[in-house]
Each structure stands twice: as structure tokens, then as C-alpha cells.
C-alpha positions in Angstrom: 108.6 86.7 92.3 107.1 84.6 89.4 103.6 83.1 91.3 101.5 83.6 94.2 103.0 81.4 96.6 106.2 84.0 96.4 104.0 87.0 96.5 102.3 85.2 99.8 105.8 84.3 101.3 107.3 87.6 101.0 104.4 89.1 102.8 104.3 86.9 105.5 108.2 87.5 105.7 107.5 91.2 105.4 105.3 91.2 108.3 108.0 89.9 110.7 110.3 93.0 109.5 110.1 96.3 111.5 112.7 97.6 108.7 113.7 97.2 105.1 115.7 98.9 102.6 114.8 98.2 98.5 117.4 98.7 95.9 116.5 100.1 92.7 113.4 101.9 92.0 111.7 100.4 88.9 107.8 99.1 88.7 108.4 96.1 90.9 110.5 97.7 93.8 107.9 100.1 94.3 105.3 98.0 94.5 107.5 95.8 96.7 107.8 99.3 98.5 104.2 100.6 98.9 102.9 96.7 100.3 106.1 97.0 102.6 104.6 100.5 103.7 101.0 99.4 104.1 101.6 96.7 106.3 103.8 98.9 108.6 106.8 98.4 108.0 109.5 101.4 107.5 110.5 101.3 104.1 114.0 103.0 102.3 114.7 102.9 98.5 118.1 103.2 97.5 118.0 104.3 94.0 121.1 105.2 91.5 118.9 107.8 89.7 118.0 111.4 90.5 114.3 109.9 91.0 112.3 106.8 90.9 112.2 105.3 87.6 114.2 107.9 85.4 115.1 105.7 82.7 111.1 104.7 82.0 109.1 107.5 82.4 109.6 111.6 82.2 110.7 113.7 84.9 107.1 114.8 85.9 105.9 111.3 86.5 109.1 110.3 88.3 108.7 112.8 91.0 105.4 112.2 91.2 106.3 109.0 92.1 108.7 109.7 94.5 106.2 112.7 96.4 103.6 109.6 96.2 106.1 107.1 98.0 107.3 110.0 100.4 103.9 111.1 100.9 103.4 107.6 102.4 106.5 107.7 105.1 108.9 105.8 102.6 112.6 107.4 102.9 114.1 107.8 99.2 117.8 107.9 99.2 119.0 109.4 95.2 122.4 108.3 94.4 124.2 109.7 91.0 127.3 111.2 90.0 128.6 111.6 87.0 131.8 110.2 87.5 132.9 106.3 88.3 134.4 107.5 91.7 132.5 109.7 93.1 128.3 110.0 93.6 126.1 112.3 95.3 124.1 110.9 97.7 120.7 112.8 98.4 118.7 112.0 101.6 115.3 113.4 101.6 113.0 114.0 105.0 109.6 112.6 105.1 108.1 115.5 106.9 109.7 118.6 105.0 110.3 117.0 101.3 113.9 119.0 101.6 116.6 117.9 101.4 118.2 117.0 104.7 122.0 115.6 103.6 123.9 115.9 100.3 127.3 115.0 99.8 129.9 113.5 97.9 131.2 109.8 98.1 133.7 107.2 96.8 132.3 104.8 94.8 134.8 102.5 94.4 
């Protein structure tokens, strides 16, 4: 997005989505995220980080972040690994904040 007239377009096609996922979690995908949310529509981020944002601010703040975004009904789905072939994928629940799935999986 770069002026107003994309911010207003993506709205408008926001609003005729009941679903969306977002990759990455940086500044602009969660604000992308939390104007997805608060017009309705159910929102996932798909993130290659433990949390939101890891490479720009400390730990606290990320998982503030993230409980913030969860807080608001927004599924955040963590995928690391410290190998090239292999992740972990995390899949948190909106109502309990546990986790609800973790496993391993190819990544090539």
C-alpha cells in the first residue's frame, strides 16, 4: 500500500472476505491484521518466528503483541525450526492461549 486509495481498496475488498490468512508478522501485517479483525473478518497470521515481530522488538513486547492480536479472536500460527527441512508448527487457541497442536513438518 503506498496511498489512500490502496488503503480504501483493500478495505472495501476486505469487507467482502469472511476469511483471511496474513503472512509474516511485522508492523504492517498486523495492522493489516487488527483492521481485518475489526471489520469482522476472521483473521490467521502465519508467521516464521516464535512470535510476532521477533527480529524488531524483545521478547516481552512480541508476546504482548501476539496476546493483544489473540485477545482480539485473531488465530496466530508460529512456524520455526532450526533446521532447513524440518519446522515446528505451533497452533494456538483463541479461548485457552494453549497450545492446541505442535508438530514437526517438512519444509522442503
Amino acid at each position: 500500500m503506498r496511498t489512500a486509495d490502496d488503503a480504501a481498496a483493500l478495505r472495501e475488498r476486505l469487507r467482502a472476505a469472511s476469511r483471511v490468512a496474513v503472512i509474516g508478522g511485522d508492523f504492517a501485517a498486523l495492522k493489516l491484521t487488527a483492521t481485518a479483525t475489526e471489520i469482522g473478518v476472521l483473521t490467521t497470521v502465519i508467521e516464521v518466528a516464535p512470535v510476532p515481530m521477533a527480529r524488531v522488538l524483545g521478547d516481552e513486547v512480541d508476546k504482548w503483541f501476539r496476546r493483544l492480536h489473540e485477545h482480539h479472536g485473531v488465530v496466530m500460527v508460529c512456524v520455526w525450526g532450526g533446521s532447513p527441512r524440518a519446522a515446528t508448527v505451533l497452533v494456538r487457541s483463541t479461548s485457552s492461549r494453549r497450545p492446541v497442536a505442535s508438530r514437526s513438518v517438512p519444509t522442503s
